[in-house]
DRENMARMI-449947 format. One record per residue: residue number from 1; z negated, x negated, y negated of N, C-alpha, C in turn. Coordinates in steps of 0.1 Angstrom, whole numbers, plus 2048, in hexadecimal, padded with zeros to 3 digits. Layout:
<NUM,<Z,X,Y>,<Z,X,Y>,<Z,X,Y>>;
...
END
This chain:
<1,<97B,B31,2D1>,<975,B37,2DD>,<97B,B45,2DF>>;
<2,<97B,B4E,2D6>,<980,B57,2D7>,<993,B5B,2DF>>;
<3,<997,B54,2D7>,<9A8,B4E,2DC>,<9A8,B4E,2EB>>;
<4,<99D,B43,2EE>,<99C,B40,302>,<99D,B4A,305>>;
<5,<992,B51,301>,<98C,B5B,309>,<998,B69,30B>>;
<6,<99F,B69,302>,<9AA,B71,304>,<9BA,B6A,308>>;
<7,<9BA,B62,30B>,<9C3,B5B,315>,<9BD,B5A,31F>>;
<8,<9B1,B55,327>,<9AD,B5A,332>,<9A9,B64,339>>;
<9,<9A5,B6E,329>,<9A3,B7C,333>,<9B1,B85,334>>;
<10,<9BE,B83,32C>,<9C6,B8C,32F>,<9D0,B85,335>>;
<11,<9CD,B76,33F>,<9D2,B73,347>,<9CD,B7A,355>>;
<12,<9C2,B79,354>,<9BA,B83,35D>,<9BC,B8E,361>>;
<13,<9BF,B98,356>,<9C2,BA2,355>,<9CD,BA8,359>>;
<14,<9D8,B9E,355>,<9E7,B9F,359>,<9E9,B9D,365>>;
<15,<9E2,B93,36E>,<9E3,B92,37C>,<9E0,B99,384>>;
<16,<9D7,BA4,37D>,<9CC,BAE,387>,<9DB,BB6,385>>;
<17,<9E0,BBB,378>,<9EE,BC4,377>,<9F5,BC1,37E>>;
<18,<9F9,BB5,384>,<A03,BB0,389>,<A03,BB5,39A>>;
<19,<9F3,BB2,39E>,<9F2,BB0,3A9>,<9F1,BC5,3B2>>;
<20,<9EB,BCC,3A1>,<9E7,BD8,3A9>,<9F1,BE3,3A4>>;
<21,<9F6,BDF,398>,<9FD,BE8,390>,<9FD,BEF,386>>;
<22,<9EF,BEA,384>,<9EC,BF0,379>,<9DB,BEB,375>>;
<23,<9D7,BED,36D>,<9C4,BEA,370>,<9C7,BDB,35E>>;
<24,<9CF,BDF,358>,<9CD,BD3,34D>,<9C7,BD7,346>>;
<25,<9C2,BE1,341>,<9BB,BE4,334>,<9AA,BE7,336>>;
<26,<9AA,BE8,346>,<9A1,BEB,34E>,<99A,BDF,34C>>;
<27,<99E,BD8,350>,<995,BC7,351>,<996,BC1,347>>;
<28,<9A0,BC5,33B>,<9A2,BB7,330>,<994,BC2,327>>;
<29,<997,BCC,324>,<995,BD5,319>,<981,BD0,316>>;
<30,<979,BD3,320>,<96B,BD1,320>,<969,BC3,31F>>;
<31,<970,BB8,323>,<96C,BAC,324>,<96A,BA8,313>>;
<32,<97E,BAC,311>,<97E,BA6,302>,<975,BAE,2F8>>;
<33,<96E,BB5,2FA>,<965,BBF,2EF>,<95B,BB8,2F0>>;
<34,<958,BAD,2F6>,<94C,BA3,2F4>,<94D,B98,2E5>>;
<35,<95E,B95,2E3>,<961,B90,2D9>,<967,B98,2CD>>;
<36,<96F,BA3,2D2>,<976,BAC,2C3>,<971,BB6,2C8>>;
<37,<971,BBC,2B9>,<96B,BCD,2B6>,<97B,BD7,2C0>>;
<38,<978,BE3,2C4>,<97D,BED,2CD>,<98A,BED,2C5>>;
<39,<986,BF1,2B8>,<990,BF9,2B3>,<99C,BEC,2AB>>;
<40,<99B,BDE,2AF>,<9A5,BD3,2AD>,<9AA,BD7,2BA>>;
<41,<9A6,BD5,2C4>,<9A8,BD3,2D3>,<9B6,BDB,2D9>>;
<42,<9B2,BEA,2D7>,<9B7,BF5,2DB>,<9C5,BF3,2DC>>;
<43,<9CB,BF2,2CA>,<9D9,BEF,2CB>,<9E2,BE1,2CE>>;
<44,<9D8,BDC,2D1>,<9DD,BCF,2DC>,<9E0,BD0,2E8>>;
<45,<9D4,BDE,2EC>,<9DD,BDD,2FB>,<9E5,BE9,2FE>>;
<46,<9E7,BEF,2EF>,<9F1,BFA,2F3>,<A03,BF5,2F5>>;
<47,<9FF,BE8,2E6>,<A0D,BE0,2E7>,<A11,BDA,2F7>>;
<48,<A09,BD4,2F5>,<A0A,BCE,30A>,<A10,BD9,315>>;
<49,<A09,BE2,311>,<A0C,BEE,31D>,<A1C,BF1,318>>;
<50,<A1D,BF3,309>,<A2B,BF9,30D>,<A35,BEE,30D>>;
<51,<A36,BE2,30C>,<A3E,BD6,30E>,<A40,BD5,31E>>;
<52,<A33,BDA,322>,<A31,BD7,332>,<A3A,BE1,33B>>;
<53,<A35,BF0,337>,<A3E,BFD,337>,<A4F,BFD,337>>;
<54,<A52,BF9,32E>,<A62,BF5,329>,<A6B,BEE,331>>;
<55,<A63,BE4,334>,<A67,BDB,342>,<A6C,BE0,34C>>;
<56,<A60,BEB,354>,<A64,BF2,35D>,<A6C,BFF,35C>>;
<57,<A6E,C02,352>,<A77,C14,351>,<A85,C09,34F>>;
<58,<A86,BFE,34E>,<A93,BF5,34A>,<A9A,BF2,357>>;
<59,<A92,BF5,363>,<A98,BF0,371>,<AA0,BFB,377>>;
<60,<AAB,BF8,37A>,<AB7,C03,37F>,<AAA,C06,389>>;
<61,<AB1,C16,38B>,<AAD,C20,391>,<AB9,C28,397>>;
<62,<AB8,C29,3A3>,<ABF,C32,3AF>,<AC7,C41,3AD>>;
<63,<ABB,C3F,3A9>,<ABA,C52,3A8>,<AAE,C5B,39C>>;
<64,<AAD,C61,395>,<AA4,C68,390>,<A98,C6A,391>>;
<65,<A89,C64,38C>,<A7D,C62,396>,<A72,C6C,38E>>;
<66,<A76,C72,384>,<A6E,C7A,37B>,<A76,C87,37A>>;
<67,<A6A,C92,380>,<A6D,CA0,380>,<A66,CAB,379>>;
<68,<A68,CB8,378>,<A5D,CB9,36A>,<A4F,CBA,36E>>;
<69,<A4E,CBA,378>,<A3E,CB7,375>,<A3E,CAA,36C>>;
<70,<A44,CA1,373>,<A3D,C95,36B>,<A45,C92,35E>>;
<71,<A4E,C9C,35C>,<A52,C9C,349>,<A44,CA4,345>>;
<72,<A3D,CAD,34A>,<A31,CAD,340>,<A2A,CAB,33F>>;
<73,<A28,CA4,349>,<A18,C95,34A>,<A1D,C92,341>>;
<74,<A29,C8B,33D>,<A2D,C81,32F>,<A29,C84,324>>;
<75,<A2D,C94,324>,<A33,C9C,314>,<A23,CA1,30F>>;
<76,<A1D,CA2,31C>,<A0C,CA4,318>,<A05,C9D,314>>;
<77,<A09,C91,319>,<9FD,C87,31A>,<A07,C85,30D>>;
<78,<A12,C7F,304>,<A16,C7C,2FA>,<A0F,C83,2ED>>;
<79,<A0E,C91,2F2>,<A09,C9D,2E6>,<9F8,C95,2E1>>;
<80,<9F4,C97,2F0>,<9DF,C94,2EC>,<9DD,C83,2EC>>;
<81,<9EC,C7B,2EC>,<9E8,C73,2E7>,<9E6,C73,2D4>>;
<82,<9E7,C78,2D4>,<9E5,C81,2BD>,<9DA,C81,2C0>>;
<83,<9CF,C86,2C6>,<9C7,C8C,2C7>,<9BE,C7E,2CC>>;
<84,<9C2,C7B,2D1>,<9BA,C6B,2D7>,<9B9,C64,2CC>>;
<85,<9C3,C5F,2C3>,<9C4,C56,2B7>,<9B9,C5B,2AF>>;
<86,<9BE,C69,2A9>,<9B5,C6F,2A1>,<9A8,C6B,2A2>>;
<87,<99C,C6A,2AE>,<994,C6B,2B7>,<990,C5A,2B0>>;
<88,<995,C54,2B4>,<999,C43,2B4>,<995,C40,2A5>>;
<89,<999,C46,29F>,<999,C42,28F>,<98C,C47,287>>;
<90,<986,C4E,28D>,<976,C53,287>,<969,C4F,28F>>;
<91,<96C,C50,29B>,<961,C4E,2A3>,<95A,C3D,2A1>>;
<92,<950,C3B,29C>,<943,C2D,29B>,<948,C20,2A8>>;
<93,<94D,C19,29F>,<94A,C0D,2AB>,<941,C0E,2B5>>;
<94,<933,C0D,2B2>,<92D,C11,2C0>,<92D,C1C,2C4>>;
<95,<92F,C26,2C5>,<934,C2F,2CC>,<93E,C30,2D4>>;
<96,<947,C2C,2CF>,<953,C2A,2D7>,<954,C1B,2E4>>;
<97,<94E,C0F,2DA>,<946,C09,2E9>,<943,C0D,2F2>>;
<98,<936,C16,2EF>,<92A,C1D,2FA>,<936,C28,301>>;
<99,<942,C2C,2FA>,<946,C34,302>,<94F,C2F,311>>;
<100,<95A,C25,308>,<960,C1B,311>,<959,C17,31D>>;
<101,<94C,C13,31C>,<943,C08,325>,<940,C18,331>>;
<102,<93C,C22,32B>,<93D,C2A,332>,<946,C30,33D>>;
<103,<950,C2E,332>,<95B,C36,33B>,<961,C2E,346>>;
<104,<961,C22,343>,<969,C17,350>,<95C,C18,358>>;
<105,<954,C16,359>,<947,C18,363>,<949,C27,36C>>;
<106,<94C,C32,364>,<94E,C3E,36C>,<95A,C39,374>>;
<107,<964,C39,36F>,<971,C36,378>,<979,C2A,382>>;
<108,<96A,C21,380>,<96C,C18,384>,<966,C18,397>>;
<109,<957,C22,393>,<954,C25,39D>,<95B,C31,3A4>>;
<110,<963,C35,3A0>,<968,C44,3A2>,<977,C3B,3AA>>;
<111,<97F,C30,3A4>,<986,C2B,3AD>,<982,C23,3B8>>;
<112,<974,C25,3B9>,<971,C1D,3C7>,<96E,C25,3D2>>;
<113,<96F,C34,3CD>,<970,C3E,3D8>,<97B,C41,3D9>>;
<114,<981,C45,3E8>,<98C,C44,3EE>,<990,C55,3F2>>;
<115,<999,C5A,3EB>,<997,C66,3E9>,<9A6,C6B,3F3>>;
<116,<9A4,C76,3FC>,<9AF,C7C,404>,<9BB,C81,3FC>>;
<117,<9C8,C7C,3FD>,<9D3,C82,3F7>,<9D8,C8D,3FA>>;
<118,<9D4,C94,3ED>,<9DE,CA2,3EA>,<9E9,CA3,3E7>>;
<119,<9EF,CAD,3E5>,<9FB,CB6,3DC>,<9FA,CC0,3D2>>;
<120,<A01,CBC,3C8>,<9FD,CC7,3BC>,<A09,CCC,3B8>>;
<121,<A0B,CDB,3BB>,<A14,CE4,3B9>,<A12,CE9,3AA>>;
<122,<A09,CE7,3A4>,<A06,CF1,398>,<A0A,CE3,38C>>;
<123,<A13,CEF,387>,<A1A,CE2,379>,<A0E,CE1,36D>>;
<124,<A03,CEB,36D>,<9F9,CE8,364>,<9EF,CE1,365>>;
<125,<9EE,CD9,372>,<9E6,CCD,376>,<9EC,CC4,36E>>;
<126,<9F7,CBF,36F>,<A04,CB6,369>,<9FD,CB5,35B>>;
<127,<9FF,CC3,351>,<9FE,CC0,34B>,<9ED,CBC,343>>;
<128,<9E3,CC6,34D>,<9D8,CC1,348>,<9D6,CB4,348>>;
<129,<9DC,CAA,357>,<9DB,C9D,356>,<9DF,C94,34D>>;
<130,<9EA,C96,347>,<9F0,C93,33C>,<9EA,C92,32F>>;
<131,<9E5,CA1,32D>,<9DF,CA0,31F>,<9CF,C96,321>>;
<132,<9C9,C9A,32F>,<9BC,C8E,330>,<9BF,C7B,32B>>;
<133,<9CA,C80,337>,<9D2,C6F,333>,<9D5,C6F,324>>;
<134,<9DB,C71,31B>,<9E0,C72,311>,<9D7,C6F,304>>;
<135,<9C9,C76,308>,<9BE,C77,2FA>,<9BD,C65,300>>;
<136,<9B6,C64,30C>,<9B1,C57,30D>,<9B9,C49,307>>;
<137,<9C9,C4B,30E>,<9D2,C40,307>,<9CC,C41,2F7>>;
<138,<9D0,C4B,2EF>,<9D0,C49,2E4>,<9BE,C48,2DE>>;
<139,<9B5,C4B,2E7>,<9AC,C4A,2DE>,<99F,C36,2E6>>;
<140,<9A6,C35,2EE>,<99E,C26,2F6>,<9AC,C22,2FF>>;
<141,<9B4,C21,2F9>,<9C2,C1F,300>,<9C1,C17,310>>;
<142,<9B9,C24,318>,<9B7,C22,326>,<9B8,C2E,32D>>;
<143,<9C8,C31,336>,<9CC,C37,339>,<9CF,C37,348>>;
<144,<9D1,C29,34B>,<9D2,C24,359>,<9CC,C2A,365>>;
<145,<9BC,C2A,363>,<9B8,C28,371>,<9B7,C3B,372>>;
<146,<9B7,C45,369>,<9B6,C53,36B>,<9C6,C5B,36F>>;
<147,<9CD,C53,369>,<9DA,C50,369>,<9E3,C50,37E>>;
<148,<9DB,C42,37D>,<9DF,C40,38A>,<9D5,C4A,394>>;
<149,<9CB,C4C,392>,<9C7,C50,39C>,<9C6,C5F,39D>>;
<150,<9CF,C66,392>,<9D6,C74,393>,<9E5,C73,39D>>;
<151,<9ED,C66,398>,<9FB,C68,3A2>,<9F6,C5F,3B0>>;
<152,<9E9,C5F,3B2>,<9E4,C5A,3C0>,<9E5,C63,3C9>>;
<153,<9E2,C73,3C3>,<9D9,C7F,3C9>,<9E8,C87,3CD>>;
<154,<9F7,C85,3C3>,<9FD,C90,3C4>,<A08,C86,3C9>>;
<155,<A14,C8B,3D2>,<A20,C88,3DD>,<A29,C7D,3D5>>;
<156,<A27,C77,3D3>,<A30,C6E,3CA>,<A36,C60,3CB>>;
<157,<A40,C5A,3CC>,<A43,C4E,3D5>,<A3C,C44,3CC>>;
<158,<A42,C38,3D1>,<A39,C2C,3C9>,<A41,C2A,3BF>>;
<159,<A50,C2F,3BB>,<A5B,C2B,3B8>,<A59,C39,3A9>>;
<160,<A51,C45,3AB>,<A53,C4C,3A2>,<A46,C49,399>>;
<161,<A3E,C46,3A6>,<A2E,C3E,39D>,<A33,C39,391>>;
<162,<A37,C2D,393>,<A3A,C23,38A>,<A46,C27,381>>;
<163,<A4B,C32,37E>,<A59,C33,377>,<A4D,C41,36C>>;
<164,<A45,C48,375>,<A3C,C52,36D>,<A35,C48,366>>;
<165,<A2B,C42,36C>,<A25,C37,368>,<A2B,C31,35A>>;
<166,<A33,C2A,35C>,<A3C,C22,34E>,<A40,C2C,341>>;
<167,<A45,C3A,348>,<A4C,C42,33C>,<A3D,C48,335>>;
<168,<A36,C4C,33D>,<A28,C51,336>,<A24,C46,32E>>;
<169,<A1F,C37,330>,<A1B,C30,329>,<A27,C2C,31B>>;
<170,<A2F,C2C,31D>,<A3C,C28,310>,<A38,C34,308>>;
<171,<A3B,C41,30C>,<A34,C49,305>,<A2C,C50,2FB>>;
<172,<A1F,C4A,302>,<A14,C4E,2FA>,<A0F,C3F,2F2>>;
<173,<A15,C32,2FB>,<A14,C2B,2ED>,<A1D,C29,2E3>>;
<174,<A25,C2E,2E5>,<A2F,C34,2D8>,<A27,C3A,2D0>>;
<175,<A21,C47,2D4>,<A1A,C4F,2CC>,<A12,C48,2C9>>;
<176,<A08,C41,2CE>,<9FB,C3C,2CA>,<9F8,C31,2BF>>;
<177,<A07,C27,2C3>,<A0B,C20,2B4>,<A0D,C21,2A8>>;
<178,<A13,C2A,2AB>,<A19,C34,29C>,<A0D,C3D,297>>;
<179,<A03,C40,29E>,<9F6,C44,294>,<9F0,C39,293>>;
<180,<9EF,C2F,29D>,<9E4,C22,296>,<9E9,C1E,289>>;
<181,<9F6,C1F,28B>,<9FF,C19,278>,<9F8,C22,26D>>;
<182,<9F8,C2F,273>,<9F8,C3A,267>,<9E6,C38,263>>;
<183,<9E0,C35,272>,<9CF,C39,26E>,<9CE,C2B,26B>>;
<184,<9D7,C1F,264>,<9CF,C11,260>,<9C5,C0B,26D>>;
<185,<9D0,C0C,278>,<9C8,C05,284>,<9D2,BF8,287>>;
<186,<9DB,BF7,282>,<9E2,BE8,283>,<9DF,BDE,278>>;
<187,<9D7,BD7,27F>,<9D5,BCE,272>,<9DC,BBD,279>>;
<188,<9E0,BB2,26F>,<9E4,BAA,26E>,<9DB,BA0,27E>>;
<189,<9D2,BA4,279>,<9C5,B9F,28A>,<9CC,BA4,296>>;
<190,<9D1,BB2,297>,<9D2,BB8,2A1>,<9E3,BAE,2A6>>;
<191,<9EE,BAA,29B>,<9F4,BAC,2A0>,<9F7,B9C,2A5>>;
<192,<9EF,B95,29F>,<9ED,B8A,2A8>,<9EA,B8A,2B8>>;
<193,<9E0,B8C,2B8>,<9D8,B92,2C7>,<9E1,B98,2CE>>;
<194,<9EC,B9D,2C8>,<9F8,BA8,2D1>,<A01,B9A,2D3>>;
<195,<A02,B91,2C9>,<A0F,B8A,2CA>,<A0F,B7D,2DA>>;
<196,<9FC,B7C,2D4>,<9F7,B74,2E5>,<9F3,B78,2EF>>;
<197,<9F4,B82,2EE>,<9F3,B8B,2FC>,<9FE,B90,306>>;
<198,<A0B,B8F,2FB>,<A13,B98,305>,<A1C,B8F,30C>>;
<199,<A1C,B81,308>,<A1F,B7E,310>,<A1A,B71,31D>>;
<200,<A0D,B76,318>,<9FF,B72,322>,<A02,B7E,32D>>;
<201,<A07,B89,32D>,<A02,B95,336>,<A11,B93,33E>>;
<202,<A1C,B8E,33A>,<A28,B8F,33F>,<A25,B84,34C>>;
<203,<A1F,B74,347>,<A20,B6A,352>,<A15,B6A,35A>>;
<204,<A08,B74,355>,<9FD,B75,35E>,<A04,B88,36B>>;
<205,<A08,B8D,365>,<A14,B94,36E>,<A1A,B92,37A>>;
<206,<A21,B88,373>,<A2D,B83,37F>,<A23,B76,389>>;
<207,<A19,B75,385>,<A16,B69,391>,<A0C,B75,398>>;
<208,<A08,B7F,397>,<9FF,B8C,39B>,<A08,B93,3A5>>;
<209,<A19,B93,39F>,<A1D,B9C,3AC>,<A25,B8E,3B4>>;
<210,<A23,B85,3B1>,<A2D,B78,3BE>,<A20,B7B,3C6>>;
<211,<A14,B7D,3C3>,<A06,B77,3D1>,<A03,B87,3D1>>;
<212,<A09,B90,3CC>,<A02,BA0,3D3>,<A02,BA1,3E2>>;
<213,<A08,B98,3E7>,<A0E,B97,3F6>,<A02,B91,3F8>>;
<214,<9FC,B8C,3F7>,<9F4,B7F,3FC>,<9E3,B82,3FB>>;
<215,<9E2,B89,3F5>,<9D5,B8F,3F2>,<9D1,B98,3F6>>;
<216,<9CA,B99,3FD>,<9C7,BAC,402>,<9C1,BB4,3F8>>;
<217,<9C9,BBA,3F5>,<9C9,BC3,3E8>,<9BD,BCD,3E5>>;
<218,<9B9,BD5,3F4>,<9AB,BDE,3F0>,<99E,BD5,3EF>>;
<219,<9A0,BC9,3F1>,<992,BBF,3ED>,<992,BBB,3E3>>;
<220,<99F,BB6,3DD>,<9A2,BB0,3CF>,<9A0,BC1,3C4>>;
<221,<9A7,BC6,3C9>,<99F,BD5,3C1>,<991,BD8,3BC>>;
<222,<988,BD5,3C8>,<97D,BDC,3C9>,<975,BD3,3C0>>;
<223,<97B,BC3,3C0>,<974,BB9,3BC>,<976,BB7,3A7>>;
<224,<982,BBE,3A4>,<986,BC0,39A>,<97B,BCA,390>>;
<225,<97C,BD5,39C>,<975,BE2,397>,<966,BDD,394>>;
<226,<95F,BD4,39E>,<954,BCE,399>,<950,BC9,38E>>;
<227,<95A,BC0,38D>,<956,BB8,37E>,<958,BC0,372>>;
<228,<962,BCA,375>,<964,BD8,366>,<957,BD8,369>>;
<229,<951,BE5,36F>,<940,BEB,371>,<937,BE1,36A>>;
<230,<938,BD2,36F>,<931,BC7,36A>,<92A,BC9,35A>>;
<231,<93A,BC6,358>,<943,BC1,349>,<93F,BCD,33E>>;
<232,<93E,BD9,344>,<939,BE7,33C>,<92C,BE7,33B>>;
<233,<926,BE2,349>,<919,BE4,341>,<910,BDE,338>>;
<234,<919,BCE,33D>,<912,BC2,330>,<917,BCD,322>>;
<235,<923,BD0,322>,<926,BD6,315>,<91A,BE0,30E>>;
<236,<913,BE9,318>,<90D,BF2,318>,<900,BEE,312>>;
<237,<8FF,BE3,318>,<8E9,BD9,319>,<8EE,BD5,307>>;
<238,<8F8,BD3,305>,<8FC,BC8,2F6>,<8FB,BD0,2EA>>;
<239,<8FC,BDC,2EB>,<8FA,BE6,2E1>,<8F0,BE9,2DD>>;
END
């Protein structure tokens, strides 16, 4: 039972990535914590993100799409991912549930508000975002949706999105792996679950961006973001 349930949910998962760009850890992360404990889970979906990552910083590029601002979104968010892991490795199973279940609920409703686009001149936004981004990868390896909806707010093409996007995540799950090794967070369990997942996330992907065309995207969003909120709070009632 358990097996299904994670081939169907990170087909799920993979297709919502496929279709929005991001949103996998978002929707697999709370479902599968119904079957495995947090801290198996985490580095499963860090391996996914950065196999996923890799992919895209692999696609010829034009021209140069990362400037320093966003070398220190990276270099930040890579540093407090230390600081996330650390975090990760003492904190109570339930606790860190109740925190999870939490936090996708805040930002879930927080992506259903539609917020006016700015510009950020100040390079220490960059990096405070960075380091916010950075503790979370490494400590509930969910970086996505705070992630995206910082390079939502600031001038940035779709083309630098996704090239920040990729090198931040390769990044800090670089870092993030290499403490789960060090803090005894890769266990033999975990690396199964990584071995059927990643390439459950690759063909639930590719059939997410053939129909992104075909779907109207802010409904399939909104409808996504519901079942997270859902999915968190059964987590929440189960504790």
């Amino acid at each position: 039972m358990e097996y299904l349930a994670i081939v169907i949910i990170v087909l799920i998962a993979a297709f919502v990535k496929g279709v929005t760009g991001f949103g996998f850890a978002l929707v697999s992360l709370p479902l599968l914590m119904f079957w495995f404990p947090a801290k198996e889970l985490i580095p499963v979906l860090m391996f996914c993100n950065l196999f996923a990552s890799i992919l895209i910083v692999l696609q010829k590029k034009e021209y140069k799409l990362i400037d320093k601002k966003g070398q220190s979104l990276i270099i930040y968010g890579a540093i407090f991912t230390i600081l996330g892991v650390a975090t990760l490795n003492y904190i109570p199973d339930k606790a860190l549930t109740a925190v999870i279940a939490i936090f996708f609920i805040i930002m879930s409703i927080f992506s259903l508000i539609k917020n006016k686009r700015i510009r950020f001149y100040n390079i220490g936004i960059y990096k405070t975002a960075g380091a916010i981004c950075g503790f979370l990868t490494g400590c509930i390896s969910v970086s996505g949706p705070p992630l995206a909806l910082f390079l939502n707010q600031v001038n940035v093409s779709n083309k630098q999105f996704r090239e920040i996007f990729a090198w931040f995540s390769i990044t800090t799950a670089t870092v993030a792996l290499t403490g789960y090794y060090f803090a005894e967070l890769l266990t033999w369990q975990t690396l199964k679950l990584s071995a059927i997942s990643i390439p459950l996330l690759f063909v639930g992907s590719y059939v997410g961006k053939r129909l992104n065309q075909r779907i109207p995207q802010h409904l399939f969003e909104k409808l996504i973001l519901g079942i997270c909120i859902f999915s968190s709070i059964a987590l929440l009632m189960k504790l």
